[in-house]
N, C-alpha and C positions, 0 to 999 in steps of 0.2 A: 504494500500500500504506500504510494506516494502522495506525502501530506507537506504545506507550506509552511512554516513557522513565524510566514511576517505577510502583509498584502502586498509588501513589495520582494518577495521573494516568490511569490504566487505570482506576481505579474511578470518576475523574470522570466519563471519556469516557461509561463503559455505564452511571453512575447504577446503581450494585451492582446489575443486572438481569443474574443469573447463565445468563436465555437470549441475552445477548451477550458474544460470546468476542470476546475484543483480546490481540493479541500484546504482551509487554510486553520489551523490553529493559530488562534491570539492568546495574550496571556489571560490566565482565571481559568477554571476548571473545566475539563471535556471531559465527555463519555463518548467508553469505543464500547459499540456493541453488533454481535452478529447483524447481517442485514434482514434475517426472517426476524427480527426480533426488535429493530427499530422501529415500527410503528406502535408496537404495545408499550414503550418506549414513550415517544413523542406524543400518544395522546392520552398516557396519563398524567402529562403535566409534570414530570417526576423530579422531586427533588434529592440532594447529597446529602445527606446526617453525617460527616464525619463521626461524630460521635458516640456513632454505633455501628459504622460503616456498610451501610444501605443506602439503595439510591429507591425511596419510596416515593408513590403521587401525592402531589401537591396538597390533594384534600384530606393527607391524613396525619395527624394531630398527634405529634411525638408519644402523649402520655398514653397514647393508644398502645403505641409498640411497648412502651414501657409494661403496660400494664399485663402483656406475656400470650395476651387470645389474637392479636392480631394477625390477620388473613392477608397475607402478602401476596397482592397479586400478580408479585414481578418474579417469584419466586423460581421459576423455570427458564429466566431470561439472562443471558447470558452479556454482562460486562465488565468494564474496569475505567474506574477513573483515575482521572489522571489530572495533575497540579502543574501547569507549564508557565514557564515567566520567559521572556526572552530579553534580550541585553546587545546591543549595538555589537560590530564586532570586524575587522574588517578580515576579511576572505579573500584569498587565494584565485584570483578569476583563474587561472591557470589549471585550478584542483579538478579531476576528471571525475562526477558524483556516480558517475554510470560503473565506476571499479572493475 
């Protein structure tokens, strides 16, 4: 999976050719998760609990989980978050990323 770490490193990659789409991580937290599994995902609204380290829906009210009967509906869904910061840096135009 080739992913950007800046918008302007996404505009490097596709040469602002708006018929190539490139994912771009900014910094603050992303979720990677299988693609069968993204939509269950994106419309529960789902949020991070460090916490507790769960990525539950929006509508559900921490003391719920706490309280040990909660029905996790994400339970079969497969992800990982991730905490990404990026930092100016200057790079190598020379460096060949294809290895």
């Amino acid at each position: 999976m080739r992913l950007a770490f800046s918008k302007r490193a996404r505009a490097d990659f596709t040469g602002g050719n708006p018929r190539v789409s490139m994912g771009c991580l900014n910094g603050g937290f992303c979720v990677f998760t299988r693609g069968r599994h993204f939509n269950a995902v994106a419309k529960s609204n789902a949020v991070f609990y460090p916490t507790i380290g769960k990525l539950v829906p929006a509508t559900v009210h921490p003391g719920d989980i706490a309280a040990g009967d909660y029905d996790d509906p994400l339970r079969d869904v497969t992800y990982a978050v991730f905490r990404v910061g990026t930092k100016a840096t200057k790079l190598d135009p020379t460096f060949n990323y294809g290895g």
